[in-house]
PASETOR-51908 format. One record per residue: x negated, y negated, z negated of N, C-alpha, C in turn; residue in three letters. Coordinates in nm, 3 decimals, padded with zeros to 5 digits. Each point is the difference from the previous one (the first is absolute). Layout:
<pts>
<pt <X, Y, Z>, <X, Y, Z>, <X, Y, Z>, 'ala'>
...
</pts>
This chain:
<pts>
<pt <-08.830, -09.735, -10.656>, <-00.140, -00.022, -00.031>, <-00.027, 00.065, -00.135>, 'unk'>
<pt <-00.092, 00.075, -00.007>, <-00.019, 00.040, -00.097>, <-00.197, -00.010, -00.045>, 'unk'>
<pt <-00.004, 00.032, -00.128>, <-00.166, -00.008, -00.031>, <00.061, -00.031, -00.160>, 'unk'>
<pt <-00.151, -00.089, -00.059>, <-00.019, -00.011, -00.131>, <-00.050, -00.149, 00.017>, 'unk'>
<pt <00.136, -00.007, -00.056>, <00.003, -00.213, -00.043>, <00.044, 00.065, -00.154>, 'unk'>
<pt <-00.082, -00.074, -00.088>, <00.010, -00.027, -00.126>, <00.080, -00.121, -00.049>, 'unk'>
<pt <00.050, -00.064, 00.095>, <00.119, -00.141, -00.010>, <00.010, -00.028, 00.138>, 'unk'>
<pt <00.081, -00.094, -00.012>, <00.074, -00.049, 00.149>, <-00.107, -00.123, 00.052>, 'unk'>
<pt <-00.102, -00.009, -00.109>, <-00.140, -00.115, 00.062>, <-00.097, 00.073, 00.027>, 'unk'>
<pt <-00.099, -00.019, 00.101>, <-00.103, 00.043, 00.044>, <-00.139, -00.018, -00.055>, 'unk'>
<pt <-00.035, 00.093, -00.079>, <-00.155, -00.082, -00.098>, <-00.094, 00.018, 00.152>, 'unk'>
<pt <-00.013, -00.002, 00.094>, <-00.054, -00.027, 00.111>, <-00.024, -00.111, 00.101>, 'unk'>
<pt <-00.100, -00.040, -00.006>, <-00.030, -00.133, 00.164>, <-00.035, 00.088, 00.115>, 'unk'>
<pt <00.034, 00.111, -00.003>, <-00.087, 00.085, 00.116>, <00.105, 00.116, 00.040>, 'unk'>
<pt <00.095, 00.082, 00.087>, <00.016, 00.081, 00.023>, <-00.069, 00.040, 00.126>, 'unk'>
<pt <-00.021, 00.153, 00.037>, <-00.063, 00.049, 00.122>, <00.097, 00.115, 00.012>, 'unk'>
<pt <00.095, -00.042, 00.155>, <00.070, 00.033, 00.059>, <-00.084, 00.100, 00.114>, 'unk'>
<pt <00.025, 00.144, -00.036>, <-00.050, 00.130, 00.132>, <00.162, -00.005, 00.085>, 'unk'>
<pt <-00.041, -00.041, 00.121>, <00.137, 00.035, 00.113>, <-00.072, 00.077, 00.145>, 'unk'>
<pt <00.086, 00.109, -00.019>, <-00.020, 00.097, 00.134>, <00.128, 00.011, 00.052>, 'unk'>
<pt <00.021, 00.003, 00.134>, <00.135, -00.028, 00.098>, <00.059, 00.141, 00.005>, 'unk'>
<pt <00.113, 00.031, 00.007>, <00.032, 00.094, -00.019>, <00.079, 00.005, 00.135>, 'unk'>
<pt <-00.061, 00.129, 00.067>, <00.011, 00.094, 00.193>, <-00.049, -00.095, 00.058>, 'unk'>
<pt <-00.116, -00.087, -00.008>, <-00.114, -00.009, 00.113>, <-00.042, 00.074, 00.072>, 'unk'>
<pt <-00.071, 00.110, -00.044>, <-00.024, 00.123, 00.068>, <00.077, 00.024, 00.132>, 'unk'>
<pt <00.154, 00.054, -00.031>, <00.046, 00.039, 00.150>, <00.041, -00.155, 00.083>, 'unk'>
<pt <-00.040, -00.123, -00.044>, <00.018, -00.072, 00.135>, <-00.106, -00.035, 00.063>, 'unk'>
<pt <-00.145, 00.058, -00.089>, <-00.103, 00.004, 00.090>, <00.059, 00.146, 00.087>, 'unk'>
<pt <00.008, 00.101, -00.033>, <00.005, 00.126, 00.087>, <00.137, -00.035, 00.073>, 'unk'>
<pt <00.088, -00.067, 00.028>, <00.093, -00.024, 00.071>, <-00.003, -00.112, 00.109>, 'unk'>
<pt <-00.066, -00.068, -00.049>, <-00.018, -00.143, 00.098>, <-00.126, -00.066, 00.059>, 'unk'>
<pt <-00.095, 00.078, -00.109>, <-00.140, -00.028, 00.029>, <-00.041, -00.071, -00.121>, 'unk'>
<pt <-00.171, -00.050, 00.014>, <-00.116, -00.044, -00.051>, <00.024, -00.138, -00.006>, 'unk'>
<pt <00.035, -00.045, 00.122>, <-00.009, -00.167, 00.006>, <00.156, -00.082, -00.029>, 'unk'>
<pt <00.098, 00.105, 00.024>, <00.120, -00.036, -00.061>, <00.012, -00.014, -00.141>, 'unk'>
<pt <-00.056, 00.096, -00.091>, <-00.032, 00.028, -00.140>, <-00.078, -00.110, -00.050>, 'unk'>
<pt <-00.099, -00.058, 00.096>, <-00.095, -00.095, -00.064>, <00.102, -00.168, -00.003>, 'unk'>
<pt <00.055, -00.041, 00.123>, <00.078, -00.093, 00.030>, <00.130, 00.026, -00.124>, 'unk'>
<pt <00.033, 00.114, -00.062>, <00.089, -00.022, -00.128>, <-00.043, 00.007, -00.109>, 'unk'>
<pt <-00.136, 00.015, -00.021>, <-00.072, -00.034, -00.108>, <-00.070, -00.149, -00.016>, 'unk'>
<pt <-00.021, -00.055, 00.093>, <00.012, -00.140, 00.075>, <00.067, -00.088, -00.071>, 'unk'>
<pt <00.161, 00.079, 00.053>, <00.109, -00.113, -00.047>, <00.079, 00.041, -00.127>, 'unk'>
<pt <-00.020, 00.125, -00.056>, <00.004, 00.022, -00.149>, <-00.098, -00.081, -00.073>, 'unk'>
<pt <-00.081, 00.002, 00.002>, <-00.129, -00.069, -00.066>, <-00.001, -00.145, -00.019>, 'unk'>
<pt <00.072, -00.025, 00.120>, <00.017, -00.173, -00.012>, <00.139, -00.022, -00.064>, 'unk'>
<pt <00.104, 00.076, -00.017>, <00.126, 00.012, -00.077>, <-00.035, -00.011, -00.125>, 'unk'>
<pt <-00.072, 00.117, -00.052>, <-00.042, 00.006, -00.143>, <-00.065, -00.096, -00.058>, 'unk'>
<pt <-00.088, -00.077, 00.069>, <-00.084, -00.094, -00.019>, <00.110, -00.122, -00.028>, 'unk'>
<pt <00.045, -00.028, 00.107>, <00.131, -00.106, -00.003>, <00.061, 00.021, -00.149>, 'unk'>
<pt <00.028, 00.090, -00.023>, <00.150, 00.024, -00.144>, <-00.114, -00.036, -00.096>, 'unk'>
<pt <-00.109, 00.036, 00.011>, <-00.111, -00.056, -00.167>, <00.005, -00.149, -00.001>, 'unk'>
<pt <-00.083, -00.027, -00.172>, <00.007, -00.132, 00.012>, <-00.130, -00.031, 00.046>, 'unk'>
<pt <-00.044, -00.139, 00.056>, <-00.116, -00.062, 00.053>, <-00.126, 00.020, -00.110>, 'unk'>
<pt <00.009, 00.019, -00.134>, <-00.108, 00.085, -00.068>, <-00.038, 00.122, -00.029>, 'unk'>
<pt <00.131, 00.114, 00.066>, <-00.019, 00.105, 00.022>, <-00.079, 00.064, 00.086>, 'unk'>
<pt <-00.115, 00.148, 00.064>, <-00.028, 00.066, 00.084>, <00.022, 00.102, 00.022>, 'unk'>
<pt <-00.021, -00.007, 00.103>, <00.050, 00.162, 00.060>, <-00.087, 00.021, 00.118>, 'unk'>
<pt <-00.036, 00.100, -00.002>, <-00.084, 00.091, 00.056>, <00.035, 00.205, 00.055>, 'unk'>
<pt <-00.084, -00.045, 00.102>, <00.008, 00.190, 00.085>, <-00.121, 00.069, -00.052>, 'unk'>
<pt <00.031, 00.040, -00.050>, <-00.145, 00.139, -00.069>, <-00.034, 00.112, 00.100>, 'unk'>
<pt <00.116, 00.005, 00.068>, <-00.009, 00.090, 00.157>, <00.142, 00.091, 00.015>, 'unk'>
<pt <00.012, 00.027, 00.135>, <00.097, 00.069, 00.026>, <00.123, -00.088, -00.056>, 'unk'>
<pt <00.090, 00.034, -00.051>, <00.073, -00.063, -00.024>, <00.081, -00.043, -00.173>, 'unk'>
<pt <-00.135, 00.006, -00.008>, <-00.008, -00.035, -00.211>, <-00.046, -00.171, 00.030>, 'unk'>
<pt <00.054, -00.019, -00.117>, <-00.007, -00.145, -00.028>, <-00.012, -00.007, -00.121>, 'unk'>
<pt <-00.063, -00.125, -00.070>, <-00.039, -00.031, -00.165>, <00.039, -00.148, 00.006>, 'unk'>
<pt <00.076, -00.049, -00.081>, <00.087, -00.058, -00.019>, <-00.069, -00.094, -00.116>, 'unk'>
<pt <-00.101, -00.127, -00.051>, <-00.052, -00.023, -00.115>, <00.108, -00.170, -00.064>, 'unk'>
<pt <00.129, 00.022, -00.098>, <00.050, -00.077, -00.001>, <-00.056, -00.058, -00.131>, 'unk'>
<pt <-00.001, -00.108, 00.021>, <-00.101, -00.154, -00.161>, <00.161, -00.048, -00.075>, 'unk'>
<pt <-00.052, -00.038, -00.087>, <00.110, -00.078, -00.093>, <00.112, 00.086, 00.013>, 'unk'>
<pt <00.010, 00.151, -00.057>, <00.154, 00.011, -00.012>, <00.010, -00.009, -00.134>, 'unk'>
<pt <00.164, -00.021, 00.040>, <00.095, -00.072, -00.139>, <00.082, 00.079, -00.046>, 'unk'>
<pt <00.110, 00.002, -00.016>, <00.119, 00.159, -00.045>, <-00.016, 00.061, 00.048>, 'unk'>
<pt <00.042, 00.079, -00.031>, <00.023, 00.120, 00.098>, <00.071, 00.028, 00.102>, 'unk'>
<pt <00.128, -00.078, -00.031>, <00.045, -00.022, 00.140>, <-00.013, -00.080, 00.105>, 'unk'>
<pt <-00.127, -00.065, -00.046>, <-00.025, -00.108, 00.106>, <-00.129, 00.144, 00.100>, 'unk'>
<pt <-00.040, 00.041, -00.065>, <-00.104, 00.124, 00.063>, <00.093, 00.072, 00.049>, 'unk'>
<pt <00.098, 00.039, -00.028>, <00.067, 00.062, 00.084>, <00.063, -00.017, 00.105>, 'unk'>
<pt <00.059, -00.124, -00.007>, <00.066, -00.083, 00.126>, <-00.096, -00.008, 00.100>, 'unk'>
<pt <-00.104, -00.053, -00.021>, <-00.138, -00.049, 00.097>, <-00.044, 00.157, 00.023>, 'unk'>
<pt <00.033, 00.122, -00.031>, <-00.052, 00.107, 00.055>, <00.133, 00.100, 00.053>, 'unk'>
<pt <00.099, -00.048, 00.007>, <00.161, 00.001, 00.056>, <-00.028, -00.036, 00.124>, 'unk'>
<pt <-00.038, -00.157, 00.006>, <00.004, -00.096, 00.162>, <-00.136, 00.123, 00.079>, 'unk'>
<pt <-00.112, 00.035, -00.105>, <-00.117, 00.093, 00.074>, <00.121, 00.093, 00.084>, 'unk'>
<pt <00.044, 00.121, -00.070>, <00.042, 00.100, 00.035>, <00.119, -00.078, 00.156>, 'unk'>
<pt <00.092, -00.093, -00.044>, <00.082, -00.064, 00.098>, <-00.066, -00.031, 00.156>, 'unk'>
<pt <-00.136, -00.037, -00.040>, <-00.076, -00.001, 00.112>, <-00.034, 00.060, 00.056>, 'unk'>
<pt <-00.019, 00.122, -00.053>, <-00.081, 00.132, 00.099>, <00.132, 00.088, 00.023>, 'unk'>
<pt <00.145, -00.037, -00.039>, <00.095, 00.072, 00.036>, <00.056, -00.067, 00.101>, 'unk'>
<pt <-00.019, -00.112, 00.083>, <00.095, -00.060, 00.107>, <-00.032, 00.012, 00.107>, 'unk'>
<pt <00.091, 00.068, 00.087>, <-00.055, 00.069, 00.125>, <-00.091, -00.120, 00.072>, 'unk'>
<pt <-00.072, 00.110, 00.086>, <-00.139, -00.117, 00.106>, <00.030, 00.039, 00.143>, 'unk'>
<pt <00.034, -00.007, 00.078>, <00.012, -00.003, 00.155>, <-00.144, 00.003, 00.043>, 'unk'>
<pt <-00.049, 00.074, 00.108>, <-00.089, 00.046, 00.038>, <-00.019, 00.067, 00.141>, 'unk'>
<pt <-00.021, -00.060, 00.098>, <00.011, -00.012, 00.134>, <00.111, 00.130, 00.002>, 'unk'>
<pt <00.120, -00.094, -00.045>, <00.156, 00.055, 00.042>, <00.060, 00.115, -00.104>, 'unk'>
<pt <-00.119, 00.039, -00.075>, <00.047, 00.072, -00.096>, <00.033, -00.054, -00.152>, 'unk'>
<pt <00.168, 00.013, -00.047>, <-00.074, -00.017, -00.157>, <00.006, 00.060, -00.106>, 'unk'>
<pt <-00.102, -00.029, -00.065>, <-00.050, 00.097, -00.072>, <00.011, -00.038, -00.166>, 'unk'>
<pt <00.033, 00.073, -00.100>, <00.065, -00.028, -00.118>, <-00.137, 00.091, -00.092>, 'unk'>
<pt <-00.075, -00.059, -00.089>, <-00.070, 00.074, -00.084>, <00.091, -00.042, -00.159>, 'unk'>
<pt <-00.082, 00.037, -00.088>, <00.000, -00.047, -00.171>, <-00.115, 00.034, -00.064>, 'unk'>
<pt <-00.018, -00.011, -00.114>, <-00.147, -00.022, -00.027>, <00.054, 00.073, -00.153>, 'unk'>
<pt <-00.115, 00.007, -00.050>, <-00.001, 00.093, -00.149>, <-00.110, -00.096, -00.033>, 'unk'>
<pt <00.038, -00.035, -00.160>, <-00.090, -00.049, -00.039>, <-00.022, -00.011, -00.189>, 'unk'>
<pt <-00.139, 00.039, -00.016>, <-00.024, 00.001, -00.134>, <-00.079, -00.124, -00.043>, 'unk'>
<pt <00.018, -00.035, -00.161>, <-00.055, -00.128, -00.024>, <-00.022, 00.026, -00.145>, 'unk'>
<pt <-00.130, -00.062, -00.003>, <-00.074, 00.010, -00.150>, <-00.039, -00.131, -00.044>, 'unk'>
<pt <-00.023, -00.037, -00.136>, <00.003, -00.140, -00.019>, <-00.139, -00.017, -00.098>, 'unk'>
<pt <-00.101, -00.085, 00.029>, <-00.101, 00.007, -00.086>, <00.007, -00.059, -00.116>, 'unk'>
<pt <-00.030, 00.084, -00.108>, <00.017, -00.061, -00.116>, <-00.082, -00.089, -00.092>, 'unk'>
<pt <-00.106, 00.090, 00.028>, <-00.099, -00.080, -00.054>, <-00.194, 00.053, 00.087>, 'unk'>
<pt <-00.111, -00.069, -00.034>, <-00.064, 00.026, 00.084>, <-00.130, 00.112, -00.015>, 'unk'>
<pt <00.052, 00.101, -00.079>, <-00.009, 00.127, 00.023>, <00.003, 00.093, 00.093>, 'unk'>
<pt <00.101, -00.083, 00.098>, <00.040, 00.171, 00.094>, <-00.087, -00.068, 00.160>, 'unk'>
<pt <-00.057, 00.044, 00.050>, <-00.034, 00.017, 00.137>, <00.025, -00.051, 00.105>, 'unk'>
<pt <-00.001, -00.008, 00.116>, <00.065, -00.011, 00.102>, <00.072, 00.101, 00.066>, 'unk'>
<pt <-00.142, 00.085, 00.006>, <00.060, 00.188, -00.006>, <00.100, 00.023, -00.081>, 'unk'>
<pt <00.009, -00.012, -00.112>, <00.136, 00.057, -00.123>, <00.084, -00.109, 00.070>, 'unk'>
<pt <00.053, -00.077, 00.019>, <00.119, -00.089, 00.011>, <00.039, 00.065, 00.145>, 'unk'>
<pt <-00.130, 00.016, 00.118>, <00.070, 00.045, 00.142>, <00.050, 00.118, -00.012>, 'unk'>
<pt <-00.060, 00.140, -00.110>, <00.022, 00.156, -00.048>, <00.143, 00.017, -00.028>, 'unk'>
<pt <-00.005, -00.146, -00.097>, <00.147, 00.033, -00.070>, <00.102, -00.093, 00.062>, 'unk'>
<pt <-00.009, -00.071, 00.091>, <00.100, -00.082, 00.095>, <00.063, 00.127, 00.106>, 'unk'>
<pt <-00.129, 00.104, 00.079>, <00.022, 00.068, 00.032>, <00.077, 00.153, -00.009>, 'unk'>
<pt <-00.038, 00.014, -00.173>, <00.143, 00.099, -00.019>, <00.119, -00.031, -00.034>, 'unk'>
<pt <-00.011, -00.113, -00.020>, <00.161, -00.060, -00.054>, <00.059, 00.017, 00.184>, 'unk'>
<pt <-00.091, -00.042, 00.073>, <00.061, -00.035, 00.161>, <00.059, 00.215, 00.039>, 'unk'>
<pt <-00.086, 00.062, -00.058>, <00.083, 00.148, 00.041>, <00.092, 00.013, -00.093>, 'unk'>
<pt <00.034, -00.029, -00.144>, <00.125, -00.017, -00.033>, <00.088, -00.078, 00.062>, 'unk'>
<pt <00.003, -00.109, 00.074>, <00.073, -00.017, 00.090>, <00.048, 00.069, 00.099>, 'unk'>
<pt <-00.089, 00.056, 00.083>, <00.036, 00.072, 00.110>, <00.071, 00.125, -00.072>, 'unk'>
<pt <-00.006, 00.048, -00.092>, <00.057, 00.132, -00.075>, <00.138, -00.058, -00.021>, 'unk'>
<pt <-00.029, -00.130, -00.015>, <00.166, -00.072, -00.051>, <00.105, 00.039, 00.125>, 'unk'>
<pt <-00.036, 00.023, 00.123>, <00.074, -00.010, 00.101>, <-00.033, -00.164, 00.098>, 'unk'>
<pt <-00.137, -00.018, -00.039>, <-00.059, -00.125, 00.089>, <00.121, -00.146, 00.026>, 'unk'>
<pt <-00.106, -00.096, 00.029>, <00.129, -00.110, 00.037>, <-00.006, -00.050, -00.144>, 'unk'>
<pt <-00.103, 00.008, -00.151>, <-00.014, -00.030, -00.073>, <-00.048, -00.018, -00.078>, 'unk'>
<pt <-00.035, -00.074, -00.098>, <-00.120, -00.026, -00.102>, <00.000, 00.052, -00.141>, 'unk'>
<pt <-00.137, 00.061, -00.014>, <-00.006, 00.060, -00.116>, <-00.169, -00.082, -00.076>, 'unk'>
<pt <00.020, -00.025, -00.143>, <-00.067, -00.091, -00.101>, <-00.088, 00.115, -00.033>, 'unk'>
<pt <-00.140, -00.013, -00.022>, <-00.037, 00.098, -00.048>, <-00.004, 00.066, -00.113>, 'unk'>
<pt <-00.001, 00.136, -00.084>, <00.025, 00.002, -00.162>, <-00.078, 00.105, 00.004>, 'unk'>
<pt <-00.081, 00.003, -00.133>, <-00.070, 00.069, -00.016>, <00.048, 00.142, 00.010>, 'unk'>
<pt <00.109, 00.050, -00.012>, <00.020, 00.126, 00.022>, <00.009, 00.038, 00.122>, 'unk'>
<pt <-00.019, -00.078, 00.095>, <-00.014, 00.038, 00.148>, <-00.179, 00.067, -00.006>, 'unk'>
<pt <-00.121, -00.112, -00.059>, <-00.129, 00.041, -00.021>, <-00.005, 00.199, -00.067>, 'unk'>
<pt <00.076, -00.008, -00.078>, <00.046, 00.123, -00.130>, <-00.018, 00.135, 00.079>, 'unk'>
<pt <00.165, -00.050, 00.137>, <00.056, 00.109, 00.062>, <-00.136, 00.044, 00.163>, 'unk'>
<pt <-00.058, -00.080, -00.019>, <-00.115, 00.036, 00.139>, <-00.107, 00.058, -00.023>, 'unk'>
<pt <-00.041, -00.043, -00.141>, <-00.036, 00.055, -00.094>, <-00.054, 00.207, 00.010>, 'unk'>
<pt <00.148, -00.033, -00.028>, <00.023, 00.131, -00.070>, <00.048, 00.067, 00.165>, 'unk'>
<pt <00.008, -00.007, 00.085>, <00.041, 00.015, 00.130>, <-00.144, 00.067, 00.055>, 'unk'>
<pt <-00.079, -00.120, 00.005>, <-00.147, 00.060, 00.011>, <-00.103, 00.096, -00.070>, 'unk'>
<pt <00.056, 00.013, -00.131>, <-00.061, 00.124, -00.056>, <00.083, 00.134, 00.027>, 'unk'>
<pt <00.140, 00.000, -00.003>, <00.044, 00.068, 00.070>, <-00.071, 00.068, 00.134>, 'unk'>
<pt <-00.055, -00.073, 00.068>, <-00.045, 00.042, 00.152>, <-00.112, 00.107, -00.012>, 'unk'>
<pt <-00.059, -00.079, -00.062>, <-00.140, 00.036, -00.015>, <-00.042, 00.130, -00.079>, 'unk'>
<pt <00.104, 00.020, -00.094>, <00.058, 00.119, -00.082>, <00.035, 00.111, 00.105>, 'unk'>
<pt <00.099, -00.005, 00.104>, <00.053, 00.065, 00.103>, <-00.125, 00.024, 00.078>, 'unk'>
<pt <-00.029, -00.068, 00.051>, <-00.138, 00.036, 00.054>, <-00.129, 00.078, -00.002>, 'unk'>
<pt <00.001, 00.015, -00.149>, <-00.063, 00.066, -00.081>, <00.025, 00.161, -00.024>, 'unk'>
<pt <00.117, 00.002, -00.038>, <00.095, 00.124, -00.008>, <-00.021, 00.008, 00.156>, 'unk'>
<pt <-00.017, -00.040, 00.083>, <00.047, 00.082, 00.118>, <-00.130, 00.058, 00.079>, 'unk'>
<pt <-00.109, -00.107, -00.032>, <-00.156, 00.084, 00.031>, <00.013, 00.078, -00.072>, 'unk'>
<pt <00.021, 00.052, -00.101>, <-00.073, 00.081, -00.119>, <00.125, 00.148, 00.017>, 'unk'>
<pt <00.113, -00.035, 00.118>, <00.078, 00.096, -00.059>, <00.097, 00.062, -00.123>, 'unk'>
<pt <00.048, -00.131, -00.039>, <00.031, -00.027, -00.153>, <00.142, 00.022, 00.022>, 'unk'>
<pt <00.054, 00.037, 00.095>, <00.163, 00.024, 00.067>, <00.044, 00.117, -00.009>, 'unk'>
<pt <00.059, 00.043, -00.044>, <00.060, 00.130, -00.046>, <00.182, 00.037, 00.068>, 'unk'>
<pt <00.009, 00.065, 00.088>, <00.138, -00.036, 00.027>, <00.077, 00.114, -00.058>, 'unk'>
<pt <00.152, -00.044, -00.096>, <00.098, 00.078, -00.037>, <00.131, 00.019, 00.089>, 'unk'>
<pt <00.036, 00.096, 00.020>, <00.152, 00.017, 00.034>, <00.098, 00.105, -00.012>, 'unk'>
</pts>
């Protein structure tokens, strides 16, 4: 686990957990629509199960989930309780005879104070969740501002390229 804890206590009552399943995709294109839905079904009620009874969790669509956990305490208590998350969406599901094994990627941002948004907390839950998947998925990444930094600068990049490339700004050497 990695991110930006400033101590091993959480100045947070709020983390917001982004989880997207990782190869959904080919067991819809392998098995179908309604097989895919029946393991999102019983993933959903797994994940739900491993939270605590003041925790939520929710489908934003497809197969993303937002995760809104109250009262966290150390850090390793946020981590454990987002350990049992990941444990859940990793244990195979049987599915009219098939079974089927996903894992989930997941990023998590913690509100600090009440400045930031709903938008900024889901923005930045959400890139911490593709540093996960960059991690090699199957794991959780905290959000840190240098993740905001590097997308940043990713996106002006683009837009730069883009630019140069209407305008003909490409010059090739060899």
């Amino acid at each position: 686990v990695q991110g930006d804890w400033s101590s091993d206590v959480c100045s947070s009552d709020l983390a917001v957990a982004y989880l997207d399943l990782d190869g959904f995709k080919p067991v819809n294109d392998q098995h179908g629509h309604e097989v895919g839905d029946q393991l999102l079904v019983t993933l959903s009620q797994r994940m739900k199960a491993s939270l605590r009874e003041s925790d939520t969790l929710a489908r934003i669509g497809g197969d993303e989930f937002v995760a809104l956990l109250v009262d966290i305490g150390e850090r390793r208590d946020c981590e454990l309780l987002l350990s049992r998350l990941l444990q859940a969406a990793a244990t195979p599901v049987r599915v009219d005879g098939a079974l089927l094994q996903l894992s989930a990627s997941i990023g998590v941002t913690l509100f600090y104070n009440h400045q930031q948004s709903v938008d900024e907390l889901l923005q930045r839950a959400d890139l911490a969740m593709y540093q996960s998947k960059a991690a090699g998925r199957n794991t959780l990444r905290f959000f840190d501002p240098v993740m905001q930094a590097a997308a940043s600068a990713r996106a002006v990049l683009e837009i730069d390229l883009r630019h140069a490339l209407q305008h003909q700004e490409f010059m090739l050497h060899y």
